[in-house]
Backbone bond lengths (Angstrom), bond angles and torsions (degrees), N, CA, C in turn:
res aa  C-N    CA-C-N  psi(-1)  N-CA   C-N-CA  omega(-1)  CA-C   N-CA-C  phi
1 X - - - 1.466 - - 1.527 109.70 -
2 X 1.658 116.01 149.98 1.350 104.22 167.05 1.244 130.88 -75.98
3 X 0.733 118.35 102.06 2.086 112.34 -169.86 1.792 95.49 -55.62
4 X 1.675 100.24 166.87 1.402 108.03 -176.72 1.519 98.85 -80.82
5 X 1.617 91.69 166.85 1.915 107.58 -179.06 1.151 100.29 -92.86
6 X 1.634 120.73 143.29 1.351 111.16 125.16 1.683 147.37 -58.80
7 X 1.537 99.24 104.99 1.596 86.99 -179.11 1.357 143.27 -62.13
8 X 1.805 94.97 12.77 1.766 104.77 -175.13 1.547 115.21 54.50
9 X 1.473 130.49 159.07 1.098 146.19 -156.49 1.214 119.56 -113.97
10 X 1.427 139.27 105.63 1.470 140.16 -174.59 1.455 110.03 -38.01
11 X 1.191 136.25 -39.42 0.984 134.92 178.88 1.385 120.39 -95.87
12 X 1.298 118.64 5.10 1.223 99.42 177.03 1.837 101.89 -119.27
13 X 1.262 104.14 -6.77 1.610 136.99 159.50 1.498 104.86 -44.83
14 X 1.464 121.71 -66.61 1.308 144.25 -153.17 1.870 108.88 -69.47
15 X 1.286 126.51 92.53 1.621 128.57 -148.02 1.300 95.56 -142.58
16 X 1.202 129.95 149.80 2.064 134.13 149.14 1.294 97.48 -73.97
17 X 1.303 104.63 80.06 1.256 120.53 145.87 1.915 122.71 -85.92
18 X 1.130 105.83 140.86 1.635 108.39 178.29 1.711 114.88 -47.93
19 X 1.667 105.84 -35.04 1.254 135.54 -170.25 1.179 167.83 176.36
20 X 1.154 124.67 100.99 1.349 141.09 -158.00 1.288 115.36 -88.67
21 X 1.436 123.60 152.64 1.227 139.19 168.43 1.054 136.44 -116.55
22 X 1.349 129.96 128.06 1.732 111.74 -155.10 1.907 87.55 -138.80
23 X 1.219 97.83 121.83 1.292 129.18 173.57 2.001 115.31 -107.62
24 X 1.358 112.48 104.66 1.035 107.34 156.30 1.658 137.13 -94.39
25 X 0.869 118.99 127.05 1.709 129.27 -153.31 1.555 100.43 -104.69
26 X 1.347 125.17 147.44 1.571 124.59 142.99 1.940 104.53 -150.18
27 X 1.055 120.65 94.66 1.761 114.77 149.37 1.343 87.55 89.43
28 X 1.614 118.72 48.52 1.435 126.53 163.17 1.426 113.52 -152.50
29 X 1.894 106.39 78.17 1.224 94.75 162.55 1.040 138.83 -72.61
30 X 1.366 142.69 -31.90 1.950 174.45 66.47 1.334 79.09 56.33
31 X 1.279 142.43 -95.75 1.222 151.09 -134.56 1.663 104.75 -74.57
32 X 1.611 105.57 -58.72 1.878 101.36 157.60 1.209 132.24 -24.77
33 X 1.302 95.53 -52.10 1.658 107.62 -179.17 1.381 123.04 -62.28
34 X 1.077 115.49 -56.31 1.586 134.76 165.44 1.550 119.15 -41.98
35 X 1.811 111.71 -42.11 1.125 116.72 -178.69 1.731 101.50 -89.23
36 X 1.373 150.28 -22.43 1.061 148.09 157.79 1.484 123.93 -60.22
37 X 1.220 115.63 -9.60 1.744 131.18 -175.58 1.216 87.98 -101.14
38 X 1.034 159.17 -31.17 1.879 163.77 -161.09 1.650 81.30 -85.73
39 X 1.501 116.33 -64.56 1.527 101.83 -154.00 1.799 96.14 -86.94
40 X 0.958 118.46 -3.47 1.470 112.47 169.59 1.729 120.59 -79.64
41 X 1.290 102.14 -19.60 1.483 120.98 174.92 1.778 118.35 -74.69
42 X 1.365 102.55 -23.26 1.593 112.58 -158.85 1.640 97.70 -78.94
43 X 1.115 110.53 154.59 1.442 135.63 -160.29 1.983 115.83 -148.18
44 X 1.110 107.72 124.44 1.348 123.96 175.66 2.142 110.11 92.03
45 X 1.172 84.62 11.54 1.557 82.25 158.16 1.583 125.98 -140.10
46 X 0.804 107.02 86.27 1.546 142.95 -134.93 1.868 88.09 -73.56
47 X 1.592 121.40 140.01 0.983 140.21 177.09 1.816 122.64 39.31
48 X 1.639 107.27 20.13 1.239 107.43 159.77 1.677 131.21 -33.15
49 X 1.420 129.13 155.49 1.111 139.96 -173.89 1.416 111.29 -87.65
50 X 1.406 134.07 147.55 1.480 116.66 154.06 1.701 107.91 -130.68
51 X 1.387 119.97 129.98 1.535 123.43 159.15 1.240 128.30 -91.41
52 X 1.519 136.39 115.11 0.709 108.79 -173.32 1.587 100.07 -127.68
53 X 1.315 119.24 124.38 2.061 129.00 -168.05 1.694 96.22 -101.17
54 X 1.182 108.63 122.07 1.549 97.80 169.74 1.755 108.59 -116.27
55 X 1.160 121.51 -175.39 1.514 126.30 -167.94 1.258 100.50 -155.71
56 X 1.035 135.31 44.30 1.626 124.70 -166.35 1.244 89.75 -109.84
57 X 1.516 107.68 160.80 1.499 127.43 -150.45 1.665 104.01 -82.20
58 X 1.387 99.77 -40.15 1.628 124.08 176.44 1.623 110.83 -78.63
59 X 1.536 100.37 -137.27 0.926 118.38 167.63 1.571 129.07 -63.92
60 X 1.094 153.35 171.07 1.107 128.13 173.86 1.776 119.67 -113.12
61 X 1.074 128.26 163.54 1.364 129.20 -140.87 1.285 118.87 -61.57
62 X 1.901 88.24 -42.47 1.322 92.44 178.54 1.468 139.24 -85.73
63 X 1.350 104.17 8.29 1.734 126.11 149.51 1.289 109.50 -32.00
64 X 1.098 130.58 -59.84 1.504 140.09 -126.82 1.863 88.05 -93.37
65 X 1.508 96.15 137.67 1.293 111.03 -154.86 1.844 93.52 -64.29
66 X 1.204 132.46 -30.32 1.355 129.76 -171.20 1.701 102.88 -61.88
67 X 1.310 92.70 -57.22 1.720 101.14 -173.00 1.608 120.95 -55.65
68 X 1.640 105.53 -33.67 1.382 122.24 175.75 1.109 145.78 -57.33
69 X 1.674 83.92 -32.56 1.492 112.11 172.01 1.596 115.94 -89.22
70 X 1.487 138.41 -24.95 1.217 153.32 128.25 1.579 113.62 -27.29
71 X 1.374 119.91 -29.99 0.983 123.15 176.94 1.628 121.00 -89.96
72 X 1.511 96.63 -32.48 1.657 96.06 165.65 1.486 105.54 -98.22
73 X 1.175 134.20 7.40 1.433 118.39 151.02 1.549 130.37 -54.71
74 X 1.966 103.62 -38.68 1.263 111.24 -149.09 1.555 78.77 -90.17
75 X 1.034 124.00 -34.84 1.363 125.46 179.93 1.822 126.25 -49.09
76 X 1.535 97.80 -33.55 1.701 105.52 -169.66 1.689 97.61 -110.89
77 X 1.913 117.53 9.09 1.261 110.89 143.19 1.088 119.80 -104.07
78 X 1.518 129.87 29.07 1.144 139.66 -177.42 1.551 135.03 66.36
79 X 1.229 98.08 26.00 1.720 116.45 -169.58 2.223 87.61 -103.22
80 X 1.470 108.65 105.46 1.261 122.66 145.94 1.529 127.93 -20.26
81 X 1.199 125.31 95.52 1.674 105.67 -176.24 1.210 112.93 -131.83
82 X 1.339 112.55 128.91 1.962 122.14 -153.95 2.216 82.26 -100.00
83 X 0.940 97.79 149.13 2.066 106.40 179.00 1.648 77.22 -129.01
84 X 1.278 135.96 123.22 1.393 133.67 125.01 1.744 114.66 -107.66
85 X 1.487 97.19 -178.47 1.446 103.27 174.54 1.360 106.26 -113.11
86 X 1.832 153.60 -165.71 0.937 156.81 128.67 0.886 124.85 -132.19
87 X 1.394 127.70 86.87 1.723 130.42 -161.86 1.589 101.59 -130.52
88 X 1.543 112.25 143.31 1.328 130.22 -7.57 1.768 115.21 -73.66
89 X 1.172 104.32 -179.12 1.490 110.10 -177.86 1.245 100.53 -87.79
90 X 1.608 112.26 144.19 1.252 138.89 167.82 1.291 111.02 -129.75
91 X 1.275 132.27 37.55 1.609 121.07 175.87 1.418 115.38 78.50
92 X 1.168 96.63 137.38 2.032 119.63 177.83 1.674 90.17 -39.23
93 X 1.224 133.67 -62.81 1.229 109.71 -127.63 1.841 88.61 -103.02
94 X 1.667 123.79 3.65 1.353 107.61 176.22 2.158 82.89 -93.76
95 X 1.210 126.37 -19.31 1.478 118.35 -175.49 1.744 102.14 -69.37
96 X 1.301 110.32 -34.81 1.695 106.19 163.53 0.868 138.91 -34.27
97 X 1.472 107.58 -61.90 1.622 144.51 -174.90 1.305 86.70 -68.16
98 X 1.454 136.50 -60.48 1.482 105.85 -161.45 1.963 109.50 -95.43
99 X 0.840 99.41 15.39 1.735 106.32 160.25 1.587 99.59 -89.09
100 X 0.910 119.25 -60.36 1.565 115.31 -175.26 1.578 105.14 -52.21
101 X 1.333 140.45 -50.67 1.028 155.62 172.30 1.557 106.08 -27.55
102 X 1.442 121.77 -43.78 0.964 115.99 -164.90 1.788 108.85 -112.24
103 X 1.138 118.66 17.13 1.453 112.62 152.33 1.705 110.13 -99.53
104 X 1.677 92.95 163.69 2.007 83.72 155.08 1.645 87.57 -147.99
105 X 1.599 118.97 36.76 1.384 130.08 138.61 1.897 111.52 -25.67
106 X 1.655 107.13 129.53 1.358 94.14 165.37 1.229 120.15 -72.79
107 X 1.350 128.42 -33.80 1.761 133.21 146.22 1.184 132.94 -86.84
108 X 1.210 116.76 147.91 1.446 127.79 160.30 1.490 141.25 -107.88
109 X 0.978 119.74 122.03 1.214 99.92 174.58 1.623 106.40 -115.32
110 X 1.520 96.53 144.15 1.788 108.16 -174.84 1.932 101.01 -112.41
111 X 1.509 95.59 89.86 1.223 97.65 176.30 1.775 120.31 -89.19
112 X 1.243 146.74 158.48 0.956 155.35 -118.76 1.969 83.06 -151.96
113 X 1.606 101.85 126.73 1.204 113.15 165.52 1.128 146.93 -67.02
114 X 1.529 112.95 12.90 1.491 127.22 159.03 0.915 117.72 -169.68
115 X 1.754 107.37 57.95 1.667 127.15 150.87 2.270 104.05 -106.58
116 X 1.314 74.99 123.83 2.080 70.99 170.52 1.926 90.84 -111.89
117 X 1.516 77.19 142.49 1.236 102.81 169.42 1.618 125.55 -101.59
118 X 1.373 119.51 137.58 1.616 121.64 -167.00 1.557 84.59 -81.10
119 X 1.716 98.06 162.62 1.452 114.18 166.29 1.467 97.06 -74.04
120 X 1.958 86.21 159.12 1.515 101.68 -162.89 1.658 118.18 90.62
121 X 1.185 112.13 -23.40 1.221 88.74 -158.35 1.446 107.05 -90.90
122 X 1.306 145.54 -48.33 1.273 162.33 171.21 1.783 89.69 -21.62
123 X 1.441 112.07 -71.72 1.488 108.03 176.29 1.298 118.13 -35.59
124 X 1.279 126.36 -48.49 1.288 121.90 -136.94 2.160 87.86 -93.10
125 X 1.207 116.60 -18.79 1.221 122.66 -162.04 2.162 79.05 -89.80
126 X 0.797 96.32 -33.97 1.717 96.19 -164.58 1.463 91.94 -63.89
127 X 1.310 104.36 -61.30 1.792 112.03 179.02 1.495 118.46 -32.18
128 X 1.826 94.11 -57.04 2.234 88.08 -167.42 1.248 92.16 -74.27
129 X 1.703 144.88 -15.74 1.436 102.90 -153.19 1.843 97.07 -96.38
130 X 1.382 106.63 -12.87 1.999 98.76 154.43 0.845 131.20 -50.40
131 X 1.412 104.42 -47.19 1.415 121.22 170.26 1.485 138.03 -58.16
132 X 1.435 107.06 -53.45 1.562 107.01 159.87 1.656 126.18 -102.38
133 X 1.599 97.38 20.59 1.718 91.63 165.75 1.174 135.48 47.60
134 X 1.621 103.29 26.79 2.069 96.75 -161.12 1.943 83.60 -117.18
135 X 1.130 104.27 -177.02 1.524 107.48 173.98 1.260 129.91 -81.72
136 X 0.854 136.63 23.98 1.483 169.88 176.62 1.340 148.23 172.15
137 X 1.451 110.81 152.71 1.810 98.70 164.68 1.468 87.28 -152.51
138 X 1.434 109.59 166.78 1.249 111.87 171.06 1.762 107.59 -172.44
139 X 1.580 113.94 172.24 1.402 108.53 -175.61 1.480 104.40 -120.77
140 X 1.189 101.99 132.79 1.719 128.36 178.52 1.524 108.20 -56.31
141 X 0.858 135.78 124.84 1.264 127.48 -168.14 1.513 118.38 -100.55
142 X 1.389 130.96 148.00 1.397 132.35 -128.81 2.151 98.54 -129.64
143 X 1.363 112.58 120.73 0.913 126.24 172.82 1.433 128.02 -81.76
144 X 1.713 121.96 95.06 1.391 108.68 -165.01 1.251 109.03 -83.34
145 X 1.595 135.27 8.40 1.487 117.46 -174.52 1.887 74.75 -89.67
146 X 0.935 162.37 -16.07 1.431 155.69 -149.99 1.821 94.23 -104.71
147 X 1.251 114.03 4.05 1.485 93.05 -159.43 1.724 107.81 -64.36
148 X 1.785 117.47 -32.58 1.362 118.52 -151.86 2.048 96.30 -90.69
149 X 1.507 87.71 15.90 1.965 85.70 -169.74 1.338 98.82 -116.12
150 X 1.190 117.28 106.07 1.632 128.50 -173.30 1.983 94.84 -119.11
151 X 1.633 87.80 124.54 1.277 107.18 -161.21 1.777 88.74 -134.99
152 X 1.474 106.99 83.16 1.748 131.11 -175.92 2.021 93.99 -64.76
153 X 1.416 114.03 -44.54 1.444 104.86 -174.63 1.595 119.71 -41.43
154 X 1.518 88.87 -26.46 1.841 83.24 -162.62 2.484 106.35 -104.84
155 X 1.243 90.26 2.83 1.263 109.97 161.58 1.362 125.22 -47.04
156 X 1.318 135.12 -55.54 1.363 164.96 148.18 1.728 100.84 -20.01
157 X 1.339 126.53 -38.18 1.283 118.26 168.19 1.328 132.22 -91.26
158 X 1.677 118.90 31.25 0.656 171.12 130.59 1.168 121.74 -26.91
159 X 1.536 127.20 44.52 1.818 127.37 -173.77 1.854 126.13 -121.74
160 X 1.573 100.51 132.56 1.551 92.50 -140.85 2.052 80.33 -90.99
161 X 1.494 96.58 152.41 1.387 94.11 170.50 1.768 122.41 -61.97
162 X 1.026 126.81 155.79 2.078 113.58 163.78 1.319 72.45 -119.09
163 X 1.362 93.42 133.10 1.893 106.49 166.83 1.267 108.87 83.69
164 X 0.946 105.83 -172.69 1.495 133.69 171.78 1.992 112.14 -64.04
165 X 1.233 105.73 141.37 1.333 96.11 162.87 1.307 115.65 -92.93
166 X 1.932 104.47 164.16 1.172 106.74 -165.06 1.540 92.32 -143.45
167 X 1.362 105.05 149.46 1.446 102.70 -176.23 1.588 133.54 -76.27
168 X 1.353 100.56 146.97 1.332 112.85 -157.71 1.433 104.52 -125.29
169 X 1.697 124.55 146.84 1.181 132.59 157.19 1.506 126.05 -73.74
170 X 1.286 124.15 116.25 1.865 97.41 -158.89 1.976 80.70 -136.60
171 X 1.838 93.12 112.43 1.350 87.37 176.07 1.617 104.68 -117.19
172 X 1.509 115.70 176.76 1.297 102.41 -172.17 1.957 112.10 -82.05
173 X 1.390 111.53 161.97 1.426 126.88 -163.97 1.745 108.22 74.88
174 X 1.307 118.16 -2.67 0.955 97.81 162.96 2.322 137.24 -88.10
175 X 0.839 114.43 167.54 1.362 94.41 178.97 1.324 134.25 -57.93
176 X 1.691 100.49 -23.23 1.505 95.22 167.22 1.254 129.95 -85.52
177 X 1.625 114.46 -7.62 1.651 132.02 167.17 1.540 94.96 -24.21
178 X 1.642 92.37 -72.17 1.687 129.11 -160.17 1.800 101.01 -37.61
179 X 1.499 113.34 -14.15 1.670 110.82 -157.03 2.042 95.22 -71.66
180 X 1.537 109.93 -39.09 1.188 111.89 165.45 1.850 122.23 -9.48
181 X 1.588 96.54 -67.93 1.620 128.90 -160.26 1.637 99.76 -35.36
182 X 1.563 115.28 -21.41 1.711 127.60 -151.99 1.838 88.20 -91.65
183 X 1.037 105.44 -15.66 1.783 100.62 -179.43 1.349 136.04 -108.47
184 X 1.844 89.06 5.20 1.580 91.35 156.05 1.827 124.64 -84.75
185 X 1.749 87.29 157.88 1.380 85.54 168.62 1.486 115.48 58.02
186 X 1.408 134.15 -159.12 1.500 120.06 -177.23 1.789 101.63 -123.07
187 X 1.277 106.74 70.04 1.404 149.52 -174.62 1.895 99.09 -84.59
188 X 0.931 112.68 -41.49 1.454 121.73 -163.23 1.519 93.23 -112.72
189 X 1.166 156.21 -9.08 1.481 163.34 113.40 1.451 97.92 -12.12
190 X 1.397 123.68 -70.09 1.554 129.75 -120.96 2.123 79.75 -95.77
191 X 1.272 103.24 -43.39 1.419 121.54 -174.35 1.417 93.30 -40.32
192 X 1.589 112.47 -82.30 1.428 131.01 170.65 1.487 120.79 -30.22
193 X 1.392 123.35 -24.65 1.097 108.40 -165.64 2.136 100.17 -101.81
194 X 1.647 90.37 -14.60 1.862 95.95 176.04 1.268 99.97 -54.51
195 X 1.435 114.36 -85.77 1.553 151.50 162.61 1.858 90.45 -0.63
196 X 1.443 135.66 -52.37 1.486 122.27 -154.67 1.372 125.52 11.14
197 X 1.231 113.90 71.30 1.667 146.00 177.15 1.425 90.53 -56.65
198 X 0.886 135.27 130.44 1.662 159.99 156.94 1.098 92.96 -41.04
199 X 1.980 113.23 143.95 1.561 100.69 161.18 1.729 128.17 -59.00
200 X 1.584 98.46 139.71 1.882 95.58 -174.04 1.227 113.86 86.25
201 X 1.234 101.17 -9.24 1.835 95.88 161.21 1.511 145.41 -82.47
202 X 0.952 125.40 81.38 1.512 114.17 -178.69 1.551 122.42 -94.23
203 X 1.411 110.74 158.77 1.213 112.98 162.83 1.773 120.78 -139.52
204 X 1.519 101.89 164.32 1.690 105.28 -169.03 1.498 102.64 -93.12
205 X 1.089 125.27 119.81 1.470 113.37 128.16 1.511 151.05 -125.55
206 X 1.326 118.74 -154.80 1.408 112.75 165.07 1.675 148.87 -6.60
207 X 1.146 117.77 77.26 2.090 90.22 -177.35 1.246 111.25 -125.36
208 X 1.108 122.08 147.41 2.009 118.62 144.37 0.997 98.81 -67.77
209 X 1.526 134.12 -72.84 1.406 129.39 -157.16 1.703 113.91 -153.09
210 X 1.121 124.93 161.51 1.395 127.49 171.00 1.678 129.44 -137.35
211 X 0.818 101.49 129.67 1.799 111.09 -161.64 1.430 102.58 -79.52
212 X 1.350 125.43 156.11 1.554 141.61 -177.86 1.500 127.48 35.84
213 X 1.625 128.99 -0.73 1.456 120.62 -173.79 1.399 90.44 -162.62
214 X 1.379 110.64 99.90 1.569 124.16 -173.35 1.683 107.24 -148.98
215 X 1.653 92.79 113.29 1.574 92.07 178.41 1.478 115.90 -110.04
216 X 1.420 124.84 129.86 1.366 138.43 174.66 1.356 123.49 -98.12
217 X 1.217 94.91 149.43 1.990 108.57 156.63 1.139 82.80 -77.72
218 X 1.845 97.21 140.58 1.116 86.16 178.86 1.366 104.88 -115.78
219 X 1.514 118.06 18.19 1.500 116.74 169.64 1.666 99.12 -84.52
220 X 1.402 108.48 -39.45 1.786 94.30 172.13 1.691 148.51 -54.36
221 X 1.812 77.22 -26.21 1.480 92.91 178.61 1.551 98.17 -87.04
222 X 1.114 147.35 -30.57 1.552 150.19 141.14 1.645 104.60 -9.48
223 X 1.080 87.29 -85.69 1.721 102.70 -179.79 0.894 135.30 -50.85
224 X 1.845 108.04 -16.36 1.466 117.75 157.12 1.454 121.89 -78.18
225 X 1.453 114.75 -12.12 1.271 112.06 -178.64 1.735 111.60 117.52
226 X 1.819 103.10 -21.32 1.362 104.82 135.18 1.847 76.67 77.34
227 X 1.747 118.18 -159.87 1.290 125.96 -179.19 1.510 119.56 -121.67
228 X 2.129 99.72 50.85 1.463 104.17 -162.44 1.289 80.80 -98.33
229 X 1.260 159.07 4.63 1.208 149.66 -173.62 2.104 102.34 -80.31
230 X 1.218 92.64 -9.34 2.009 79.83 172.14 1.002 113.26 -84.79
231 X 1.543 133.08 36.18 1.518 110.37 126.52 1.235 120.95 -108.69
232 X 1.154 112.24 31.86 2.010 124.82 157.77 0.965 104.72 -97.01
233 X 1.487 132.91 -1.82 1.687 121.70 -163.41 1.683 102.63 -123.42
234 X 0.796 126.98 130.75 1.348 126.99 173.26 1.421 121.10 -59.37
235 X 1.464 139.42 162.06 1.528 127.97 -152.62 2.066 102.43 -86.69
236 X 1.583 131.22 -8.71 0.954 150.96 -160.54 1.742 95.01 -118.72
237 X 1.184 100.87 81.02 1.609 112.18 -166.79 2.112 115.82 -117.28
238 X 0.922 127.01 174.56 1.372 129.46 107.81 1.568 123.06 -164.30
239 X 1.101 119.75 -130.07 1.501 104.44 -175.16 1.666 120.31 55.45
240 X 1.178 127.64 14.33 1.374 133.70 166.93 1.447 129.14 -48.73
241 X 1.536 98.47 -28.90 1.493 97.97 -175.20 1.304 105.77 -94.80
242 X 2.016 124.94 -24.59 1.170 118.98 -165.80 2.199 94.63 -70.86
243 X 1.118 100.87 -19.86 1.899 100.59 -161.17 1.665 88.23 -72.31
244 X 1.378 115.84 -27.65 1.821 111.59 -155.87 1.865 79.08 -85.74
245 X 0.990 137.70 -62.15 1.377 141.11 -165.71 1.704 118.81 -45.18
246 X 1.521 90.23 -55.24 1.380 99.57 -171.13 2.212 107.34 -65.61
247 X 1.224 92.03 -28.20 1.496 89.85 159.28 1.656 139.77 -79.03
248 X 1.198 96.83 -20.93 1.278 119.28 171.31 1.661 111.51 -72.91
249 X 1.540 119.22 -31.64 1.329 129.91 -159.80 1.799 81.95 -89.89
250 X 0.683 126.94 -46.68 1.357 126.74 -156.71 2.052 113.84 -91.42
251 X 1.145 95.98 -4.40 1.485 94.20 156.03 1.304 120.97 -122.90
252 X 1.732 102.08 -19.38 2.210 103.70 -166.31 2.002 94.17 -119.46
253 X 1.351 107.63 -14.33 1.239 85.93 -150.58 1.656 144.80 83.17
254 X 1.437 105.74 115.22 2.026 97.80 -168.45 1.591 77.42 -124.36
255 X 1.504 76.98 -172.03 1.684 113.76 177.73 1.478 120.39 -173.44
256 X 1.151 120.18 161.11 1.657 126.86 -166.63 1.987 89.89 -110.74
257 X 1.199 94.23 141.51 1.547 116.09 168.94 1.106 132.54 -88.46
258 X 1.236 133.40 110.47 1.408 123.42 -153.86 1.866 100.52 -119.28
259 X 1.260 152.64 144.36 1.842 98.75 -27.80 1.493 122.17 -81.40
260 X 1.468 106.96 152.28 1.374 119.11 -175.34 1.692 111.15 -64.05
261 X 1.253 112.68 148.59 1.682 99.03 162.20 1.272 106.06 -135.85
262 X 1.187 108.15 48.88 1.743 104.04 -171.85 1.934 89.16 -132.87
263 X 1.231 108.25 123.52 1.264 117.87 -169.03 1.704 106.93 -121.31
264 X 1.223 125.10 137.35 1.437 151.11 -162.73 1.980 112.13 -85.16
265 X 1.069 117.77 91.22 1.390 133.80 163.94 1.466 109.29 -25.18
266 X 1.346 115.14 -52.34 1.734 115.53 -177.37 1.387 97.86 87.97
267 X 1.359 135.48 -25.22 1.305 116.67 -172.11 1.649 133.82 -44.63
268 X 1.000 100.46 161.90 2.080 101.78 -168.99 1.748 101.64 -64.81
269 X 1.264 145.68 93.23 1.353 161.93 147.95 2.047 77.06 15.32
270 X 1.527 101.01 139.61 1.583 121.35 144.39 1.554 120.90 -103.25
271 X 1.420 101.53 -6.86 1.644 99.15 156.61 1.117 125.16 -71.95
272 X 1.197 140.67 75.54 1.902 137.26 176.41 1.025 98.28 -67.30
273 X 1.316 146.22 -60.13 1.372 121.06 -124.63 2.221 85.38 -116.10
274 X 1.042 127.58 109.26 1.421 144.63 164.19 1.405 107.01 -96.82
275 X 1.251 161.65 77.41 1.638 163.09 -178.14 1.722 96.11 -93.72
276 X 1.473 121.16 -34.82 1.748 105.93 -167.79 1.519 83.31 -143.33
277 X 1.932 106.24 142.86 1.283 106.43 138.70 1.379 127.23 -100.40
278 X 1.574 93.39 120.83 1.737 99.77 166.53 0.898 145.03 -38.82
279 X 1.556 134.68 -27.61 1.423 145.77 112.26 1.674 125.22 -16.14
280 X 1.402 113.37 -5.59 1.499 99.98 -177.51 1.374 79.57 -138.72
281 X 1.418 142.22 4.88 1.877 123.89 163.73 1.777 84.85 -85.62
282 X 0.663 114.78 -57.12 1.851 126.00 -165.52 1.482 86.06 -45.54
283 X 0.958 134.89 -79.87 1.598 140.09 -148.70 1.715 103.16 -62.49
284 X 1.161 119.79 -37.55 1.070 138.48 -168.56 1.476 106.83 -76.96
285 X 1.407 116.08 -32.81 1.518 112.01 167.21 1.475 119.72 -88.89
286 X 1.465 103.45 -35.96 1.070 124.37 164.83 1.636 115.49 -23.05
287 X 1.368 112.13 -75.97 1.840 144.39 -149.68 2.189 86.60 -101.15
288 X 1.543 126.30 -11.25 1.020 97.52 -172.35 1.583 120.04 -75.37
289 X 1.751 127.77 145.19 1.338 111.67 176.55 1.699 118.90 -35.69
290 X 1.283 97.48 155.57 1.626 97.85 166.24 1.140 103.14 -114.26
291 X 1.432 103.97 169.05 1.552 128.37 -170.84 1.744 114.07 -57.37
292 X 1.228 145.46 142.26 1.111 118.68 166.55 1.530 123.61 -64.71
């Protein structure tokens, strides 16, 4: 039988650690599991954190004997792992805010509950963001039912940083909006596979924003304002991460990692109900005139 977990103690969770991971979950055990074997696989970043908050209607995800056992893996390689719940629901981006809440990791990573990540990759994301010092980097995540559909039009947005990034205002209709377009589908596959980067090679470029595998400073993303803005957003949300990013881009600077190793589940979204993007209340207060 599976015996029960310990869900470990927020406070005794809470360490300067190099890095933490904060996974928010709802009514995906299958998919938990899968994405906890990615970070149980990773190698050369030695005693990372993992959070994992679930919201599921039932039981919660990480019950489920697949996920549980992923959970005492990361545990008996010495990776810390906090299990809370957060009930009732208040929206992705107030479930953010209190995942972030509970590291004081100098990074973060905000992984997405049914992206697995290849070995290597956690390092290599740890590596550029020393390296280029901006407030993020992260990897676009890669669609294998898309693999045989190579769509070259949207290639072209496609721009590698020289240097360091530096922060940028990136609003929508503008051309760099459009930098998105490179992360559908397995768009960033086909990119990666022109490019044939030597093993251990990566490079930075271009983003507005990036969906499911995004690692922060996480004093920058603080300083951006972090994901306290969900109580401007109504509880029927999404777009949370593009509002936390696009602020982040515009005081520290991000960038996308090229090649990605964080790969896309496909599963059917447990977000139904989307009514506002949070990215357009934020922007909207953001960009409104001020008073004289």
């Amino acid at each position: 039988m599976n015996r029960p977990l310990d869900p470990d103690a927020p406070e005794r969770f809470r360490a300067d650690r190099q890095v933490d991971v904060l996974i928010p979950t709802r009514n995906r055990p299958a998919e938990l599991a899968v994405t906890l074997s990615g970070l149980a696989a990773q190698e050369g970043v030695p005693g990372f954190g993992v959070v994992v908050s679930d919201q599921s209607d039932v039981e919660p995800a990480f019950a489920h004997p697949a996920a549980a056992t992923m959970v005492r893996a990361l545990r008996h390689r010495g990776h810390p792992v906090l299990l809370t719940r957060r009930l009732p629901r208040r929206g992705l981006a107030e479930h953010r805010a209190y995942l972030l809440a509970a590291s004081t990791a100098r990074y973060v990573l905000c992984l997405d509950d049914d992206v697995w990540l290849e070995p290597g990759t956690l390092r290599r994301l740890v590596t550029a963001i020393g390296e280029l010092g901006c407030g993020f980097v992260g990897n676009a995540v890669h669609g294998l039912s898309y693999l045989d559909d190579v769509r070259p039009e949207t290639h072209g947005h496609y721009e590698e940083w020289i240097g360091q990034p530096v922060p940028e205002r990136v609003r929508p209709g503008s051309p760099e909006w459009d930098r998105a377009r490179i992360h559908s589908a397995a768009n960033l596959l086909h990119v990666s596979g022109k490019l044939a980067l030597p093993a251990g090679a990566w490079r930075a470029y271009k983003v507005s924003w990036i969906g499911g595998c995004v690692l922060y400073d996480r004093a920058k993303l603080i300083d951006s304002g972090g994901f306290d803005f969900w109580r401007r957003v109504q509880e029927k949300h999404q777009g949370e991460d593009v509002a936390a990013q696009l602020a982040v881009l515009a005081r520290h600077g991000g960038a996308g990692v090229l090649p990605s190793g964080a790969y896309h589940l496909e599963s059917p979204t447990t977000v139904t109900e989307r009514e506002v993007e949070a990215w357009e209340v934020v922007l909207a207060d953001e960009d409104a005139p001020q008073p004289a």
